[in-house]
C-alpha positions as CSV (number, residue, x, y, z in Angstrom):
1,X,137.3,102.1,117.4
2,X,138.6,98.9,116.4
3,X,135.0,97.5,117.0
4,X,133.1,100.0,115.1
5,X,135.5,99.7,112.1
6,X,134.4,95.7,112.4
7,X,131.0,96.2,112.6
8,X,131.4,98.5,109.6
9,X,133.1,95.7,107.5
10,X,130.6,93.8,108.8
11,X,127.6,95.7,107.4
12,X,129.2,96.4,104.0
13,X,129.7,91.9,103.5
14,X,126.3,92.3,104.9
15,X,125.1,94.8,102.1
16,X,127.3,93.9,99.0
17,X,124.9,91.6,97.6
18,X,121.6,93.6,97.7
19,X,123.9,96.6,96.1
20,X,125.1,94.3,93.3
21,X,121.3,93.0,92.8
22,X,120.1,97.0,92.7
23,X,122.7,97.7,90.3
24,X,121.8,94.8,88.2
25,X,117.8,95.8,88.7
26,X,119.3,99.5,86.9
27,X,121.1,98.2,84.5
28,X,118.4,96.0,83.2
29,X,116.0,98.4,83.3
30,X,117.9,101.8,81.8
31,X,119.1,99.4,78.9
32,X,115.6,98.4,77.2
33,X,114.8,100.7,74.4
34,X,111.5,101.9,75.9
35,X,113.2,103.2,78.8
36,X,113.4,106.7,78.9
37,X,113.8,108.9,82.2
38,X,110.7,111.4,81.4
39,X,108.5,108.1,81.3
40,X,109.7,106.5,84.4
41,X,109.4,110.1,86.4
42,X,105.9,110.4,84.8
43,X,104.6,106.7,86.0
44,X,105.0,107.9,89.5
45,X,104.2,111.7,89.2
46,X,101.1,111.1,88.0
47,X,99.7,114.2,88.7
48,X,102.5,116.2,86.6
49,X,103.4,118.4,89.5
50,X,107.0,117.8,88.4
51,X,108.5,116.2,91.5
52,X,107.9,112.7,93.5
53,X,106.5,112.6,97.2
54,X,106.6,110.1,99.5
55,X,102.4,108.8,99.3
56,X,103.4,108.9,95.2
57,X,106.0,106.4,96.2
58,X,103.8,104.6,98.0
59,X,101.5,104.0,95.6
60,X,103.6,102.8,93.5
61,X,105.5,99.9,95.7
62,X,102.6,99.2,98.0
63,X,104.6,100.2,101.2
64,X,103.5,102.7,104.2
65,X,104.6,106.0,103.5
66,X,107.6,106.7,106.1
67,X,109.3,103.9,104.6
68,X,109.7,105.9,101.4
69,X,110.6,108.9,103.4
70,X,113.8,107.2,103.9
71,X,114.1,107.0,99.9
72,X,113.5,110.8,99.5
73,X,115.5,112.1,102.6
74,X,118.7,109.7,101.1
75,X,118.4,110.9,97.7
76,X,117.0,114.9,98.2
77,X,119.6,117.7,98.5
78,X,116.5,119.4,100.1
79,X,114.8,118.6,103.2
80,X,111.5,119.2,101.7
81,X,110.4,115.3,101.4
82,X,110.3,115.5,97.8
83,X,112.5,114.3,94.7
84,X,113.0,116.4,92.0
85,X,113.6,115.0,88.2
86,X,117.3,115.3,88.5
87,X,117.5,113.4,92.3
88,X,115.1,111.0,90.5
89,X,117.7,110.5,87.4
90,X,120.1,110.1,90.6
91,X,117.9,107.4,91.7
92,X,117.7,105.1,88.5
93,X,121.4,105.7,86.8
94,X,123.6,102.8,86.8
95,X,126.9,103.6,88.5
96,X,129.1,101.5,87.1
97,X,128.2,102.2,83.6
98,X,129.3,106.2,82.7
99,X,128.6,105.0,78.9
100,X,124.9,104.2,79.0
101,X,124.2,107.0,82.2
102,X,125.4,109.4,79.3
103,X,123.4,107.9,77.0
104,X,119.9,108.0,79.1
105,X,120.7,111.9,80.1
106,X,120.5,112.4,76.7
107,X,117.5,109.9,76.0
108,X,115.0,112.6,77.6
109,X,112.4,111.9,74.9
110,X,108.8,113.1,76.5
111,X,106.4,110.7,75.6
112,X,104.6,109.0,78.0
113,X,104.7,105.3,75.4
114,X,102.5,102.5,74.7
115,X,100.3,101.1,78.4
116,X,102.5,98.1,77.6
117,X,106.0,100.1,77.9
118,X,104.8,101.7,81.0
119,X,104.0,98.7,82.7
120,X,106.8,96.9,82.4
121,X,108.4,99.9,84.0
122,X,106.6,100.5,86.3
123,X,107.4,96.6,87.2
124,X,111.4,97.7,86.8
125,X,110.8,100.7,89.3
126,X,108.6,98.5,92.0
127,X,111.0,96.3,92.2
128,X,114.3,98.9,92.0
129,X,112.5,101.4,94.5
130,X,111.5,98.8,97.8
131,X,115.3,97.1,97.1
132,X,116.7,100.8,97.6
133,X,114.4,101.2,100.6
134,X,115.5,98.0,102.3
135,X,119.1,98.7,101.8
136,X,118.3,102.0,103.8
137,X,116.6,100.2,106.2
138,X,119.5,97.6,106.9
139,X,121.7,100.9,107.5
140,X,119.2,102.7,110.0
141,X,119.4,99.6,111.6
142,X,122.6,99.0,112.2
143,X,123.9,102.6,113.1
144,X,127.8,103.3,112.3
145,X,130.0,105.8,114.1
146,X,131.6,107.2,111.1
147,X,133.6,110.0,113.0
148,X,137.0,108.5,113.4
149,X,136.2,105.5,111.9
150,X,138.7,106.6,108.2
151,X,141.1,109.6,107.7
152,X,138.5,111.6,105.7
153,X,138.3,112.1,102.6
154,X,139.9,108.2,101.3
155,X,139.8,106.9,98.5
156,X,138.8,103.0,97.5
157,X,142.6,101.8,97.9
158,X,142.0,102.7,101.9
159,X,138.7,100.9,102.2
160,X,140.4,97.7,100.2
161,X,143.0,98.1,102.8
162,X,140.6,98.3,106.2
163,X,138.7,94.8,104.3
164,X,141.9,93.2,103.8
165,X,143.3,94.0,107.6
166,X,139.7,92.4,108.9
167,X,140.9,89.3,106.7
168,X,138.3,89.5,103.6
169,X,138.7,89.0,100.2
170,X,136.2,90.4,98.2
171,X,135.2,93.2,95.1
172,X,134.2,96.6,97.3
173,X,133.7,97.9,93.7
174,X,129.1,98.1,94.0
175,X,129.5,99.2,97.4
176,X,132.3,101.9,96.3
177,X,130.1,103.2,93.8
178,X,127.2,103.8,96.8
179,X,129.4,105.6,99.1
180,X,131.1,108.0,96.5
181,X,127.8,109.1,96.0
182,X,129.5,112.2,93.6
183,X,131.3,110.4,92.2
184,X,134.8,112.2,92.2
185,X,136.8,109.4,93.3
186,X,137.0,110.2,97.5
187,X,134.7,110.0,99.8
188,X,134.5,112.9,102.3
189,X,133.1,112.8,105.5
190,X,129.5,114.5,104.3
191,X,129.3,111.3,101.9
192,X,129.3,108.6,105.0
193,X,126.9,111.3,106.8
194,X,124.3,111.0,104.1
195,X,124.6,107.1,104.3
196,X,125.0,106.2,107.5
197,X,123.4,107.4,110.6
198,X,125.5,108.1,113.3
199,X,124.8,106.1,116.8
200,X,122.0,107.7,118.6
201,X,121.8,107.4,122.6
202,X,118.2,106.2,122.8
203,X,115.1,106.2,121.0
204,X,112.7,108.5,120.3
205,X,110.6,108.8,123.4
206,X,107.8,109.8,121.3
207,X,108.5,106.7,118.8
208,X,108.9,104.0,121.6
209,X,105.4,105.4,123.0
210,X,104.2,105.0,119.6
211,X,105.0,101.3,119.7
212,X,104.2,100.7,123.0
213,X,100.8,101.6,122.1
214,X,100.6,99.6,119.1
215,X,101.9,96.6,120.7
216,X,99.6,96.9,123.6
217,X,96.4,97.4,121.3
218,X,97.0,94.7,119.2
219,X,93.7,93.4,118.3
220,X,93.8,90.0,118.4
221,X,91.7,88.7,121.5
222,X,92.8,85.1,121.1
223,X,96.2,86.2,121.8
224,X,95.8,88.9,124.5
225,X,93.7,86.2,126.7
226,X,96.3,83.6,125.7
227,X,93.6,81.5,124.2
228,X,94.3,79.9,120.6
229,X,91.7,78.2,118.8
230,X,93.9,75.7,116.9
231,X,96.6,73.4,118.8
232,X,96.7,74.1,121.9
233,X,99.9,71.4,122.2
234,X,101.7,73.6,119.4
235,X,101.3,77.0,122.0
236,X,102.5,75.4,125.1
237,X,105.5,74.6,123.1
238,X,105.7,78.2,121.9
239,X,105.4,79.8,125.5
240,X,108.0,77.1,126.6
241,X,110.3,78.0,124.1
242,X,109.4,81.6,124.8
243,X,110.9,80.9,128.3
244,X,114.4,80.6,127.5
245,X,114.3,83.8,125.3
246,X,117.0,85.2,127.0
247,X,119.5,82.0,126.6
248,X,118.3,81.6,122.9
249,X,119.4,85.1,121.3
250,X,120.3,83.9,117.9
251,X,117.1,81.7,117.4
252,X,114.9,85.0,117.7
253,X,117.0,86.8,115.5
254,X,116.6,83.3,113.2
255,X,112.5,84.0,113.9
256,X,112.6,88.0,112.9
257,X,114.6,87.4,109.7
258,X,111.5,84.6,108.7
259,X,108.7,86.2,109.8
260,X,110.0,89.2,107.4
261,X,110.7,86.7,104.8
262,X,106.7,85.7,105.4
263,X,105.7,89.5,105.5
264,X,107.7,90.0,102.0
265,X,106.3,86.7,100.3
266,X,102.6,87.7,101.1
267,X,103.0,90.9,98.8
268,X,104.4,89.1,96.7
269,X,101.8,86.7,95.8
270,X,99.2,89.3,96.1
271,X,101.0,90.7,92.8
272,X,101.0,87.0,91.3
273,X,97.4,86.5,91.8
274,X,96.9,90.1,90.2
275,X,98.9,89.0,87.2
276,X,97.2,85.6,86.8
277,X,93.9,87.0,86.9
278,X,95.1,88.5,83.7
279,X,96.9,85.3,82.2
280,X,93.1,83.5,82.9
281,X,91.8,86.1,80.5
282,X,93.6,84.1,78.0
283,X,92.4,80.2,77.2
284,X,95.2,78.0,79.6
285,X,95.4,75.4,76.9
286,X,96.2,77.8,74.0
287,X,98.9,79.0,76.5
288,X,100.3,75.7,77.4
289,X,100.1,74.6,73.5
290,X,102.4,77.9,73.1
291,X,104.6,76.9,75.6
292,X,105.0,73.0,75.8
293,X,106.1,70.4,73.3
294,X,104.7,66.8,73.2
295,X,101.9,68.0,75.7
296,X,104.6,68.6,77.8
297,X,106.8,71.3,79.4
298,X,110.3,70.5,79.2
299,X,113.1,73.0,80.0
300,X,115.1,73.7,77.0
301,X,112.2,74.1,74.9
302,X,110.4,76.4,77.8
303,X,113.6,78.5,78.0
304,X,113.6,79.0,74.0
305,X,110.0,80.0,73.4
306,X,109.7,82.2,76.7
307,X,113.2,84.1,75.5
308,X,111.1,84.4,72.6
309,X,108.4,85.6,74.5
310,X,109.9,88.5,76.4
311,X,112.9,89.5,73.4
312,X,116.6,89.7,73.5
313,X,116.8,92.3,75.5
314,X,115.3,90.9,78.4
315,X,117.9,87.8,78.9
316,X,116.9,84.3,80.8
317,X,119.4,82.8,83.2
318,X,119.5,78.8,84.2
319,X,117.8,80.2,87.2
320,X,114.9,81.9,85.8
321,X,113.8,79.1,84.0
322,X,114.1,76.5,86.6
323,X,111.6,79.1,89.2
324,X,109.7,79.0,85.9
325,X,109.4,74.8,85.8
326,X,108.8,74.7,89.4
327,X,106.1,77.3,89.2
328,X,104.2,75.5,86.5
329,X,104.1,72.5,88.9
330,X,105.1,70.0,86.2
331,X,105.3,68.7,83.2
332,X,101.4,68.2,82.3
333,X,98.8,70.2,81.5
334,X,96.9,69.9,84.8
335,X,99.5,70.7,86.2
336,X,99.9,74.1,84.2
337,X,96.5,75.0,84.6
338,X,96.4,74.4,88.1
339,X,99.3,76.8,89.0
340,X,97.5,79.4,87.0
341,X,94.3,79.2,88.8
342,X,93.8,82.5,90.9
343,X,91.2,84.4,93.1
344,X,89.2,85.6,90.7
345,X,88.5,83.6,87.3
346,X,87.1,85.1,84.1
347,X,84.9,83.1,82.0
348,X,85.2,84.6,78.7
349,X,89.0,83.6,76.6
350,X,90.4,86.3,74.8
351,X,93.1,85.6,72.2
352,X,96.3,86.2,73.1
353,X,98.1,89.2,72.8
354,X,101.5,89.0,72.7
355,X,102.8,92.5,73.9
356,X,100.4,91.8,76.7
357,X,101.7,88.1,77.2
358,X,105.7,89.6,77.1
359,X,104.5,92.3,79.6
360,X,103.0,89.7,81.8
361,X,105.3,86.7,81.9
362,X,108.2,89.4,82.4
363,X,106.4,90.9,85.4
364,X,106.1,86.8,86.5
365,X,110.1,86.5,86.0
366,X,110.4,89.9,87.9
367,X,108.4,88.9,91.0
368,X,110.3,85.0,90.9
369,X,113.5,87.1,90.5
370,X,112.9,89.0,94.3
371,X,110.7,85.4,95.7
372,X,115.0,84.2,95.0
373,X,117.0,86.8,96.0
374,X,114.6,87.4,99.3
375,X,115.3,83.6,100.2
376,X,118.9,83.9,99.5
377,X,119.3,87.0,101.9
378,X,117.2,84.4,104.5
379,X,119.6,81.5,104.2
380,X,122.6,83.8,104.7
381,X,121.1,85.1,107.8
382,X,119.8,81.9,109.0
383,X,121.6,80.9,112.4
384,X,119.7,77.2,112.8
385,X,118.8,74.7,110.9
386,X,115.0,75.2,109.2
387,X,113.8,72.4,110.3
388,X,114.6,72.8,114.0
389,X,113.0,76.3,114.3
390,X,110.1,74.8,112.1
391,X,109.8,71.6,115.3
392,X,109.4,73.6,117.9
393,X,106.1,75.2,117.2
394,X,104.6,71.7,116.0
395,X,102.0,72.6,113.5
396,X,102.7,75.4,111.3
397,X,99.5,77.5,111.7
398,X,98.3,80.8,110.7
399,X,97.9,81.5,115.1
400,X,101.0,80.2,115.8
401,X,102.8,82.6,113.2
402,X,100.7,85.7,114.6
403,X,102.1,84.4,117.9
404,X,105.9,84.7,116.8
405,X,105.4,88.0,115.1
406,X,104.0,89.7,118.8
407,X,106.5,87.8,120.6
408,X,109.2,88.5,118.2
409,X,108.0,92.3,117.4
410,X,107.7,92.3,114.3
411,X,104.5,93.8,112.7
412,X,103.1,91.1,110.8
413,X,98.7,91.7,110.4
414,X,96.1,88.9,109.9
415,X,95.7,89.6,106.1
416,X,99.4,89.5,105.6
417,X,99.8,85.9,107.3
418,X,96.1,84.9,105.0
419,X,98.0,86.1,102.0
420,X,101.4,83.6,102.6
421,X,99.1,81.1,103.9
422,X,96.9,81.3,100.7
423,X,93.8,80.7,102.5
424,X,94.4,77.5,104.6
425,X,95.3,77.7,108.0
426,X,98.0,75.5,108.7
427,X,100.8,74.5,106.5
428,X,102.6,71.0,107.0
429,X,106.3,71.4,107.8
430,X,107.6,69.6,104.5
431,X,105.5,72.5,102.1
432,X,107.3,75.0,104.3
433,X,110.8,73.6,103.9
434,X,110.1,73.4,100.6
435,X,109.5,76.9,100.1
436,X,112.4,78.2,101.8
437,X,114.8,75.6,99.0
């Protein structure tokens, strides 16, 4: 008992951030004036049918389907697979703010608002919705036995208690909030068994077939014959590394939490392309102009007129900014309008709107927010140093990632790798360790 009430402190120091930042994500959103819950339900029941399934969510986050399952299953009082409006008002209420949840209930306006209100969000929601599903995820991973584990139903005093007798210090307060999920001040044994799974004796037969299957049929012939057309040296030091699997536990855990960090960062610059494809509909040096002073960027003056840019209500940190400086390359123009150059490139300049332009460079801030807080999660995870795991696969390539990923099983596809890669197939290890600062 004593070691599943450790793993269970464990898993809440494990979860408190992502919590806090899915709070935050709700608390941003709900308090912008053209939030209202009728037009966030509406973005993603698009066909009115007055309730959210799992392919609408989907949709909407660019994730397979039984991911969001997880989503609707958590937040459902039904086991139908669908969320009705008040489980989705469930969904996007701030906890820890009774004031402004009492205020939205009553916000229930039905008007669908300007395409710029809905798409910023719909941006809000993206991001709120996959956070929610991969703090699910981390809790179907890690399987709690939760009978025993409390005197049921307790209040926050005992779970302060248990964290201070395991020798932590810190604020259970987010956390609190997600497992009285009545809120009535205890937690019963029904609220732990709609959070946590209790510890299964095996898999799914039918499930481990399932991957089995997929892992055996992976078609990627270069692999299967154990023939790689790029750096042959680099794979000999994979399959000797591969070797000592069994002595080198923590490494491959190391490998699986950067392969996902890889698998996460490719969606993410698919969005970023999508959005600059829209920022080149606007002449680059009319947007620099706007955003520079002296022909140049510099940070005081970019944080002013982007804050400007986006309104009061949607408030810049130091952080924000700096992902800003660094994502504009520089100081100089060429700079600036080579980090906005994208897949697709239109030829005729539009003048800039500037709803569209707050809608856009929010959506930017948004997507640098999750490139951070994804990277933050990695480091905390990260059981050896970068560089070494980056050294013992000699070239970064695009074959030697794919290699990792079926070694590692983690289901990482070609397109997914092209998309972190941007194109090229082999990275140097400097522009990698950069990325992971």
């Amino acid at each position: 008992m004593k070691n599943n009430r450790q793993n269970f402190i464990d898993l809440i120091i494990h979860l408190l951030d992502l919590e806090e930042q899915i709070e935050n994500t709700k608390i941003h959103m709900t308090s912008n004036e053209y939030f209202t819950l009728y037009r966030a339900f509406q973005i993603i029941d698009e066909h009115n049918t007055n309730q959210i399934t799992p392919e609408a969510i989907s949709k909407l986050i660019s994730k397979p389907a039984e991911q969001c399952t997880l989503l609707i299953e958590y937040y459902s009082e039904f086991k139908d697979n669908k969320l009705s409006f008040a489980n989705f008002m469930n969904l996007c209420l701030p906890r820890s703010k009774p004031q402004l949840r009492a205020q939205l209930t009553q916000k229930l306006q039905k008007t669908i608002g300007s395409p710029e209100e809905q798409e910023l969000i719909k941006e809000h929601l993206s991001i709120l919705i996959a956070n929610e599903i991969h703090f699910l995820q981390q809790i179907k991973k890690y399987p709690i036995e939760i009978e025993g584990l409390l005197g049921y139903p307790f209040k926050q005093k005992d779970l302060n208690q248990l964290v201070s007798d395991f020798g932590y210090k810190i604020n259970t307060e987010a956390i609190w909030k997600r497992l009285d999920f009545d809120q009535n001040g205890v937690v019963t044994y029904e609220d732990m068994k709609k959070l946590f799974r209790e510890c299964e004796q095996g898999m799914n037969e039918n499930e481990e077939a399932k991957d089995k299957s997929r892992n055996k049929n992976t078609k990627l012939g270069w692999i299967n014959n154990k023939v790689c057309p790029y750096h042959s040296k680099s794979i000999q030091n994979f399959y000797e590394f591969e070797k000592q699997k069994t002595n080198r536990q923590n490494e491959w855990k190391q490998i699986r939490s950067f392969l996902y960090l890889i698998k996460e960062h490719s969606q993410i610059y698919l969005q970023i392309d999508q959005l600059l494809e829209k920022l080149n509909k606007y002449d680059t040096l009319r947007l620099f102009e706007l955003l520079s002073i002296n022909d140049r960027l510099e940070f005081q003056y970019l944080q002013k007129k982007i804050q400007e840019i986006v309104g009061q209500e949607f408030l810049l940190d130091y952080s924000d900014v700096e992902q800003l400086m660094n994502f504009f390359g520089g100081h100089s123009y060429e700079e600036f309008k080579h980090s906005l150059e994208c897949s697709r490139v239109l030829e005729r300049k539009q003048p800039i709107n500037m709803n569209v332009l707050k809608m856009l460079f929010i959506k930017l801030i948004l997507l640098l927010q999750l490139s951070r807080y994804l990277k933050q999660q990695y480091k905390k995870k990260a059981l050896i140093q970068n560089k070494d795991l980056l050294n013992e696969f000699g070239e970064f390539s695009q074959s030697n990632i794919l290699l990792m990923a079926r070694k590692a099983k983690v289901e990482l596809s070609l397109e997914e790798v092209n998309g972190f890669f941007k194109g090229q197939e082999v990275l140097e290890v400097r522009n990698v360790m950069s990325f992971l600062k």
